[in-house]
C-alpha positions as CSV (number, residue, x, y, z in Angstrom):
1,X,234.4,-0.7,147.0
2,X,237.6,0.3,149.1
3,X,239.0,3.7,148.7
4,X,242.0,3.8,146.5
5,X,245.5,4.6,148.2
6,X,245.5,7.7,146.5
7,X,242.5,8.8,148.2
8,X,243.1,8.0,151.5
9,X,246.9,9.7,151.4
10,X,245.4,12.6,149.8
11,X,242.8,13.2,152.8
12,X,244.8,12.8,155.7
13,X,248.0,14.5,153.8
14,X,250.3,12.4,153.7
15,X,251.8,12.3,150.4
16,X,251.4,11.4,146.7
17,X,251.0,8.0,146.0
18,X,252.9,6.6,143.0
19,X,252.9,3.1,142.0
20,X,252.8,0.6,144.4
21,X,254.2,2.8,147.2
22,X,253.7,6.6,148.1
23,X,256.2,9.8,148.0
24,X,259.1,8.7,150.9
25,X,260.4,12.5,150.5
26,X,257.1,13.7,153.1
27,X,258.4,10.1,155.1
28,X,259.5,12.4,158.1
29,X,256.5,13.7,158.0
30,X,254.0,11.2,158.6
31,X,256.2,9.9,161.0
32,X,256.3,13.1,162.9
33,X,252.2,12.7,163.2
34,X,252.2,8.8,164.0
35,X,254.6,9.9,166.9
36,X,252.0,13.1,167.8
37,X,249.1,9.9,167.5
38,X,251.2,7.5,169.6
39,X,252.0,9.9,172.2
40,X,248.4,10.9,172.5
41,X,246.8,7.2,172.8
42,X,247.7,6.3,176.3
43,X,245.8,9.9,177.1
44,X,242.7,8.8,175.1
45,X,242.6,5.4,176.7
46,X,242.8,6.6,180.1
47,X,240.5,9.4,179.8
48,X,237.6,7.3,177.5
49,X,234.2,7.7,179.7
50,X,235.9,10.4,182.2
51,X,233.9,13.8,182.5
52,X,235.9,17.2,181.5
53,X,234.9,20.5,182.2
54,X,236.0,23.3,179.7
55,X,235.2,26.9,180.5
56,X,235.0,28.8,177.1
57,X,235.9,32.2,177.1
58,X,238.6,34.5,176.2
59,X,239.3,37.3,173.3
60,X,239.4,34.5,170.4
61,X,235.8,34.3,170.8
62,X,235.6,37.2,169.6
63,X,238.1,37.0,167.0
64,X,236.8,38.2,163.2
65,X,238.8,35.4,161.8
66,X,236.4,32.3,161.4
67,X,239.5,29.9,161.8
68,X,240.6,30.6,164.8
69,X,237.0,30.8,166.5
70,X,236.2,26.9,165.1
71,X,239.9,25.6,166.5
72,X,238.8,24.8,170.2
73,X,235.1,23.8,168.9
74,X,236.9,21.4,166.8
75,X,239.1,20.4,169.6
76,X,235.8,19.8,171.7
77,X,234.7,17.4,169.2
78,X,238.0,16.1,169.0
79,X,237.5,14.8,172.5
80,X,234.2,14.0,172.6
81,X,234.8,11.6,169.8
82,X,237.5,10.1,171.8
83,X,235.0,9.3,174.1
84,X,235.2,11.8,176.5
85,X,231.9,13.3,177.9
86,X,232.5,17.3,177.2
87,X,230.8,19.9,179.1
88,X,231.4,23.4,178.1
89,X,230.6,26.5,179.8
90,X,230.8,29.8,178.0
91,X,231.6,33.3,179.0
92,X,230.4,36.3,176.8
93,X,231.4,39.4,178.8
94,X,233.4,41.5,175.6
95,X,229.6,40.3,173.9
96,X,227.6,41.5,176.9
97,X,229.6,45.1,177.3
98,X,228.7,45.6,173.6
99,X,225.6,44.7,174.3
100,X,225.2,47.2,177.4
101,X,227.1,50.1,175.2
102,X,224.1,49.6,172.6
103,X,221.4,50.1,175.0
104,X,223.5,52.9,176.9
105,X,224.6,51.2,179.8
106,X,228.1,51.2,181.3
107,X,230.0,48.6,182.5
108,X,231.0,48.3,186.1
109,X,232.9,45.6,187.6
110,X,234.3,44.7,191.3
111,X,237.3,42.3,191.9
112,X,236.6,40.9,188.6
113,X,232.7,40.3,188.8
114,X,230.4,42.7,186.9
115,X,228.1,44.8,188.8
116,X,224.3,44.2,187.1
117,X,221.4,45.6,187.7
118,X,217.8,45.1,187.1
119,X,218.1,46.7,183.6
120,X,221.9,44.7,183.2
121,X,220.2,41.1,184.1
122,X,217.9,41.3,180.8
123,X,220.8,42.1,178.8
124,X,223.1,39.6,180.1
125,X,220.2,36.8,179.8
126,X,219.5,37.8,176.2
127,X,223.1,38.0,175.3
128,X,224.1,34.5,176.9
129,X,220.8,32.5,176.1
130,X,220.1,33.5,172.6
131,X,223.7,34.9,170.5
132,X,226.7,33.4,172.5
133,X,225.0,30.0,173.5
134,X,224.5,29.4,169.6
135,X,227.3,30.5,168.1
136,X,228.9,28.4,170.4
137,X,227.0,25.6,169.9
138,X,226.8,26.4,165.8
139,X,230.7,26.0,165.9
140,X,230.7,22.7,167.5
141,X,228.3,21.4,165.1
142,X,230.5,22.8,162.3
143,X,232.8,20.1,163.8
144,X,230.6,17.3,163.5
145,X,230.5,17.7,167.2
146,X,226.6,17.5,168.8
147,X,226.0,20.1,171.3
148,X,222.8,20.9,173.4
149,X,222.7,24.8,173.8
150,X,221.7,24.8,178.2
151,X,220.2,27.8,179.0
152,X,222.0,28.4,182.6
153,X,218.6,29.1,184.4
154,X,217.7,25.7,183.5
155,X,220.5,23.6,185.1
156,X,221.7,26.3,187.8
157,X,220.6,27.6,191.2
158,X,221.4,30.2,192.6
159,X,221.7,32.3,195.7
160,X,222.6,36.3,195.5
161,X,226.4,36.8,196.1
162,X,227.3,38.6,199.2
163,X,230.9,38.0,199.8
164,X,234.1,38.0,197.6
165,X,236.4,35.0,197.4
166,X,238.1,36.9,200.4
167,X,234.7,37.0,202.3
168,X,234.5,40.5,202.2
169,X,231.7,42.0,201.9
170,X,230.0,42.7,198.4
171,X,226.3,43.9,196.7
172,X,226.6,43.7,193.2
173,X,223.2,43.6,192.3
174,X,221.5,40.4,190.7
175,X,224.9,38.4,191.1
176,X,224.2,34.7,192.0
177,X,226.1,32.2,193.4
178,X,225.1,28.6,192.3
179,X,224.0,26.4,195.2
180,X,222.6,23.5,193.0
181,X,223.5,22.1,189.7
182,X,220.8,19.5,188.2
183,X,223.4,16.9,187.5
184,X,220.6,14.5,186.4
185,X,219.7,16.8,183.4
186,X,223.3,17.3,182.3
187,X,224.0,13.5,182.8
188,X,221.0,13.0,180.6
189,X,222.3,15.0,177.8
190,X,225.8,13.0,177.8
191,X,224.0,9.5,177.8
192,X,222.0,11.0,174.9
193,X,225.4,11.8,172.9
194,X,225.5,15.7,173.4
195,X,228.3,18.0,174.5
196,X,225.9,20.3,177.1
197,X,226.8,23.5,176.4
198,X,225.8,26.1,179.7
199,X,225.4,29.5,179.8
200,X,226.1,31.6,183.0
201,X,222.8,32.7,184.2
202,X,221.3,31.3,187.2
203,X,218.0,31.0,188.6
204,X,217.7,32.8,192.0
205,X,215.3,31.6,194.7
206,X,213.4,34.5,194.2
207,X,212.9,32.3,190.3
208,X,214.5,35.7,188.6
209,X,217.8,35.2,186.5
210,X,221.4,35.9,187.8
211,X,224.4,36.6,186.2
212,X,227.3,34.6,187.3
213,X,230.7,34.7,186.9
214,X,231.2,31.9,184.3
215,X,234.3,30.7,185.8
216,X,233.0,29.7,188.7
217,X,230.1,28.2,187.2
218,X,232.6,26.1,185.7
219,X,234.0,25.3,188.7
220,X,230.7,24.3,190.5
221,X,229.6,22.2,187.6
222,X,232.6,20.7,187.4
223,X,232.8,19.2,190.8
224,X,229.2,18.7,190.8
225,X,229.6,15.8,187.8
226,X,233.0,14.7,190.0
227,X,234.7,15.6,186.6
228,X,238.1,14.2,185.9
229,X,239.6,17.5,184.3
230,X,238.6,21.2,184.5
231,X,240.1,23.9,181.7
232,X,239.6,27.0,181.8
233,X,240.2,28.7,178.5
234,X,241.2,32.3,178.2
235,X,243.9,34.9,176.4
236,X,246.6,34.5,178.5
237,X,249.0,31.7,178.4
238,X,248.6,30.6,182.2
239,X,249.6,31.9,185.8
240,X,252.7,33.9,185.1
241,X,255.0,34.6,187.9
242,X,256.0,38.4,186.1
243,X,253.5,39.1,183.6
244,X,252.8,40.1,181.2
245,X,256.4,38.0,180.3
246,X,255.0,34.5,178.4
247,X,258.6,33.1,179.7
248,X,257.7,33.0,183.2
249,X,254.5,30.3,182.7
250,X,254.1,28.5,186.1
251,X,254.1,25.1,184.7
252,X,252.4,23.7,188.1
253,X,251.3,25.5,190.8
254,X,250.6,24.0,194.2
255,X,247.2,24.9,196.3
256,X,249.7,25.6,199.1
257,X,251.4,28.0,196.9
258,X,248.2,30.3,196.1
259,X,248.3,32.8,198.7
260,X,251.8,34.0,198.4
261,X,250.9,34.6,195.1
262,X,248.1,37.0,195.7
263,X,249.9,38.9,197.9
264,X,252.9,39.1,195.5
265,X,249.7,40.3,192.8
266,X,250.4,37.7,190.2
267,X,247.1,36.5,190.6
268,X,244.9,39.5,190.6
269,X,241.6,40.9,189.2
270,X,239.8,38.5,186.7
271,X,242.5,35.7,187.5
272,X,241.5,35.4,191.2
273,X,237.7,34.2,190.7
274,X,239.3,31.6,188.2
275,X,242.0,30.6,190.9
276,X,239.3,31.1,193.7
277,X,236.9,28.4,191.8
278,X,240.0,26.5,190.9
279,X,241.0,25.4,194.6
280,X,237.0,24.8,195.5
281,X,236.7,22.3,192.6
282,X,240.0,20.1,193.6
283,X,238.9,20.5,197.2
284,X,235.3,19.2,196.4
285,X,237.1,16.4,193.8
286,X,238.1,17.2,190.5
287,X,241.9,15.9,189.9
288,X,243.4,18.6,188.0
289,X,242.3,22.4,186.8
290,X,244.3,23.8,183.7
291,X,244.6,27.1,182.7
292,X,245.0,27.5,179.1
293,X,246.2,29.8,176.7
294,X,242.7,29.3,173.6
295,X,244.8,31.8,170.9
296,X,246.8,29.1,170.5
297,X,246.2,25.8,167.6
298,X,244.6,23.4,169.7
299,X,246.1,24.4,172.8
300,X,243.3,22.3,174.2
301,X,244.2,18.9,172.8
302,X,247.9,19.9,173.5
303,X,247.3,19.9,177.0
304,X,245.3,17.3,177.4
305,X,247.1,14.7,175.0
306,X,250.9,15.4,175.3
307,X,253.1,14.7,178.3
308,X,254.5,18.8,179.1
309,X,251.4,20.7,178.4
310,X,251.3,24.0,177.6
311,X,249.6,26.1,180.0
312,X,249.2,26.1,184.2
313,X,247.8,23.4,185.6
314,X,246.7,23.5,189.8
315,X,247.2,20.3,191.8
316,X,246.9,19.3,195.6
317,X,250.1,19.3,196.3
């Protein structure tokens, strides 16, 4: 039996039926969201079977607030329903500092990149694999959305990191660098329905776990599937040209245009691995890498499906 009128207005919200017709007072309303649908289909058609990257990380992971930690895992589904094949990589380093704090370790990092020892490996593993790889995972599925928790170690190779992305030298420990994804057992995944969902530990020829920085994990996996779009997903609302000032977004930014930032230090600390993986992926064939503010309501799908964006995004030229 079809649903009544009633029923199907009262679900999707827009308005009260009565009679024959429905309430015309919430008229502006609906036609506010038919626009918002209309302006995102050309989006959806073009981008139905295309492979996006979205790195997950950020302070509203860790928000207490339930809401706001579901908003980009129902986004994720959003897309993946469109027919997009999602693959998310996750970062977790506010969980794995706790983590370290509980077992009495402190925290050291270099240009962005956390210095991890023998001790600091276990606990990053164990914090990735097993609590930030399912909750991630658990809030996708809340969406109706069906992800495959990856442990990193599975998919990822590795080699021990021993230059920064200004090829200076660096030791920081068991800090890889992935030099092979296994494509064919993400691939697999997709064809199989599921969002993967990767954590960043690697597996290092030596066949012991890595941390990596999950940005550039991001990065390599993304240009390893050739993937259409690459977001990365943090607490900040993009490159800004005088931070900590929201005003001063950089819409686009230009490869060309990287450098003269860096020396200016608007991009700086945990921005430069980001930029750094950024300019590898779009040199090694991903189109476009956004930089996205995840506080904000479906700042995901409002980057992805409107014509201005919201955040940074990092072209060719």
């Amino acid at each position: 039996m079809f649903a009544s009128a009633e029923r199907v207005f009262a679900r999707f919200g827009w308005g009260v039926v009565r009679g024959c017709g429905f309430d015309f007072m919430n008229v502006s309303e609906i036609t506010a969201k038919a626009k918002v649908l209309l302006e995102a289909l050309p989006y959806i058609q073009d981008f139905r079977g295309s492979t996006f990257v979205v790195k997950y990380g950020g302070s509203f992971m860790d928000d207490p607030d339930p809401v706001v930690r579901s908003r980009v895992a129902y986004d994720i589904a959003f897309l993946a329903a469109c027919g997009i094949n999602v693959v998310v990589v996750h970062g977790g380093g506010k969980a794995i500092t706790r983590a370290m704090e509980s077992s009495g370790l402190k925290a050291t990092f270099v240009n962005g990149l956390r210095v991890t020892d023998e001790a600091t490996v276990a606990i990053v593993k164990r914090t990735l694999d097993e609590i930030v790889n399912r909750d991630v995972c658990n809030a996708i599925a809340s969406a109706r959305g069906k992800p495959k928790g990856l442990p990193g170690d599975t998919v990822l190779v590795c080699q021990k990191l021993t230059v920064d992305d200004d090829g200076n030298p660096v030791d920081l420990g068991f800090v890889g660098e992935v030099t092979e994804v296994k494509v064919k057992l993400i691939k697999k995944e997709i064809a199989e329905g599921f969002v993967p969902v990767i954590s960043p530990v690697a597996e290092g020829y030596d066949g012991k776990p890595y941390n990596v920085n999950a940005d550039l994990v991001a990065g390599r996996v993304a240009s390893a599937l050739h993937a259409r779009r690459l977001v990365y997903m943090s607490d900040v609302p993009g490159l800004l040209s005088a931070p900590p000032d929201p005003e001063s977004l950089i819409s686009t930014l230009k490869i060309s245009q990287v450098d003269a930032l860096k020396a200016k230090g608007i991009i700086d600390k945990g921005m430069r691995p980001k930029v750094a993986s950024a300019i590898r992926a779009l040199q090694e064939g991903v189109q476009r890498v956004h930089f996205i503010d995840g506080r904000l309501p479906h700042s995901l799908l409002l980057e992805i499906f409107t014509d201005t964006g919201i955040g940074t995004e990092i072209v060719h030229g």
